[in-house]
N, C-alpha and C positions, 0 to 999 in steps of 0.2 A: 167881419173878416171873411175871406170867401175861401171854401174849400177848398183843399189841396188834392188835385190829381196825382192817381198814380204814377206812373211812367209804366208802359206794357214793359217787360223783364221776360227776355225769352232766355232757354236753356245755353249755358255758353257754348261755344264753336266746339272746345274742346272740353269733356267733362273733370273735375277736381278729379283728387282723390276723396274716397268720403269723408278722410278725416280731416280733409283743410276746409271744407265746408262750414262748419259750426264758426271756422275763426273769422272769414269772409264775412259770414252774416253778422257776428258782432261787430268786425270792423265798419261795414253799412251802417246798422245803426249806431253809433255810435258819431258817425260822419252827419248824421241824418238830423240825431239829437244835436251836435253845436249849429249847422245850419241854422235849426227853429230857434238853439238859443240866439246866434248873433242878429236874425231877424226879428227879435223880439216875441216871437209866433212862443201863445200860451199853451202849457202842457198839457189841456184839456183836447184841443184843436190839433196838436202833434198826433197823441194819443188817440185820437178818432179816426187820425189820417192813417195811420200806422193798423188799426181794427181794420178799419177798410180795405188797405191796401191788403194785408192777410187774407180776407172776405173773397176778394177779385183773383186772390190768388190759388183759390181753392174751389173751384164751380162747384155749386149746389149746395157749397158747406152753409151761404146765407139763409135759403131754401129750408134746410134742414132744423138752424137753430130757430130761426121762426116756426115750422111745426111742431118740436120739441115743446117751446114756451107756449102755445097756441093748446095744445096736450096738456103741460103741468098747469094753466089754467082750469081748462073744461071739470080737469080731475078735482080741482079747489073747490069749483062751482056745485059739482056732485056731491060732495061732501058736505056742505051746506045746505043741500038741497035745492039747489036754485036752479038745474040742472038736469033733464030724469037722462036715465039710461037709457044708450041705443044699442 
């Protein structure tokens, strides 16, 4: 099955208010979720599309969780000794 593009989602013309915000974004996915189910499209593949689009929607947030994980690594590796300090 081949990846799902996000669609770019710019800021609306006119902004909510902030408390209609939370309902809009359930109602999206929620819209998002019957799609992938009436197209058969597996929860894994939803779920990934759905991470990503998050990822694309937040610049350097991807950036950051890979140095994060790349860090609680090295620190595993030290501790074991596989690793010396710098």
């Amino acid at each position: 099955m081949t990846p799902i593009q996000s669609p770019a989602v710019g800021p609306p013309a006119r902004p909510d208010p902030p408390e209609t915000w939370p309902q809009e974004l359930v109602s999206l996915l929620a819209r998002a979720a019957e799609l992938a189910a009436v197209h058969d499209l597996d929860s894994d593949t939803f779920m990934a599309a759905a991470w990503n689009a998050c990822l694309d929607a937040h610049p350097g947030m991807r950036e950051r969780l890979v140095d994060k994980e790349l860090r609680t690594q090295l620190k595993k590796l030290r501790k074991r000794g596989l690793v010396g300090q710098a």
